[in-house]
TORMAR-418272 format. One record per residue (C-alpha): z negated, y, x negated; residue in three letters. Coordinates in steps of 0.25 Angstrom, whole numbers, padded with zeros to 4 digits, always signed. Layout:
<nodes>
ZYXALA ...
</nodes>
This chain:
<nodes>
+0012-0020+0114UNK +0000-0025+0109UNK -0008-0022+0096UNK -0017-0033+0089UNK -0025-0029+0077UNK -0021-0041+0066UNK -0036-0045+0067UNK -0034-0049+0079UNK -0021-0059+0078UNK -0023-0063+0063UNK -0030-0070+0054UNK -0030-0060+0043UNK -0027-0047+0042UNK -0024-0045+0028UNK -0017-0051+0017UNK -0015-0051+0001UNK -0030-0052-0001UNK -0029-0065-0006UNK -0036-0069-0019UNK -0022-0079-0022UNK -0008-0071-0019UNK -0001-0082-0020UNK -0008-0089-0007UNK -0001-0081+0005UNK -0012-0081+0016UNK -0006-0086+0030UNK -0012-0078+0042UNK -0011-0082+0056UNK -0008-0072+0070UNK -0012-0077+0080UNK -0003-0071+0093UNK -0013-0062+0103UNK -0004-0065+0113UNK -0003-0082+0111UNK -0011-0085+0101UNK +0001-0091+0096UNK -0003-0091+0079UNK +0008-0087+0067UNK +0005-0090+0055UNK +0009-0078+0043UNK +0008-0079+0030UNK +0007-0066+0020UNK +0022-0067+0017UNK +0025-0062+0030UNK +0019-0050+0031UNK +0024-0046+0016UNK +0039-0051+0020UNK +0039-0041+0030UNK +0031-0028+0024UNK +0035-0016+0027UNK +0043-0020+0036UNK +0047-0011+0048UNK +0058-0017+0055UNK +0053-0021+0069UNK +0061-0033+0079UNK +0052-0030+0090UNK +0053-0015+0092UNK +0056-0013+0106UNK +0043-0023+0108UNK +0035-0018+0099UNK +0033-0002+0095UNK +0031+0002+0082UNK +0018+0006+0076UNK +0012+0012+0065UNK -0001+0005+0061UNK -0010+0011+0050UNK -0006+0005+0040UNK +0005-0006+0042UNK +0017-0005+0036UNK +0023-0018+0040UNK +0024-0027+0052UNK +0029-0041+0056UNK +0034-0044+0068UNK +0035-0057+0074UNK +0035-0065+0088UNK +0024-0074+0092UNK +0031-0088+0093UNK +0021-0092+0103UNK +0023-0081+0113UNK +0034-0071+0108UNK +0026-0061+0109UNK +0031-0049+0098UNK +0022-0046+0087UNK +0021-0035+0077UNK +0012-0037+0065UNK +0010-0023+0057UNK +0004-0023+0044UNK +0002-0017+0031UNK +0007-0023+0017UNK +0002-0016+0004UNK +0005-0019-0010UNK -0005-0010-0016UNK -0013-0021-0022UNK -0008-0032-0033UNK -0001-0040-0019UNK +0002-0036-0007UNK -0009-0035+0006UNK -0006-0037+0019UNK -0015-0030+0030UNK -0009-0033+0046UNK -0012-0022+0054UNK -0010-0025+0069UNK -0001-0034+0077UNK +0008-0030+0089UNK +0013-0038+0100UNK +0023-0035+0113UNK 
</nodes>
């Protein structure tokens, strides 16, 4: 198991900040162990809020990280390397925000 600040493996960090909520923001990741990238957009990471259901528990433990309350879980298509995204969405504001925490791989 490794652990990747998001800095390191995305374009941005953060979402929702965007003076037009109706333009979603397309991020790329950029696999550490490839270099394979995956384009996401900000509807992924809301379609799967709060979510805690894990496919890839017996590769990847789970974690508590700060402030995530959510992760995405996906396998890279260049290497098949598991991947777990944790991070946080918050619904204080007028729209949601979207802060990626850190990023797990086998």
């Amino acid at each position: 198991m490794k652990l990747y600040q998001s800095e390191e493996v995305f374009s941005r960090t953060s979402l929702g900040d965007e003076k037009d909520h109706d333009v979603f923001v397309i991020i790329s990741y950029t696999c550490p162990n490839c270099g394979n990238e995956l384009l996401f957009r900000e509807k992924d990471f809301r379609r799967h809020a709060l979510n805690k259901t894990t496919k890839y528990g017996d590769l990847l433990p789970e974690i508590e990280m700060g402030l995530s309350n959510s992760f995405l879980e996906f396998e890279c298509p260049g290497c098949k390397i598991k991947t777990r995204v944790y991070y946080g969405v918050y619904y204080g504001d007028k729209f949601p925000r979207t802060y990626i925490d850190v990023v797990m791989t086998e």
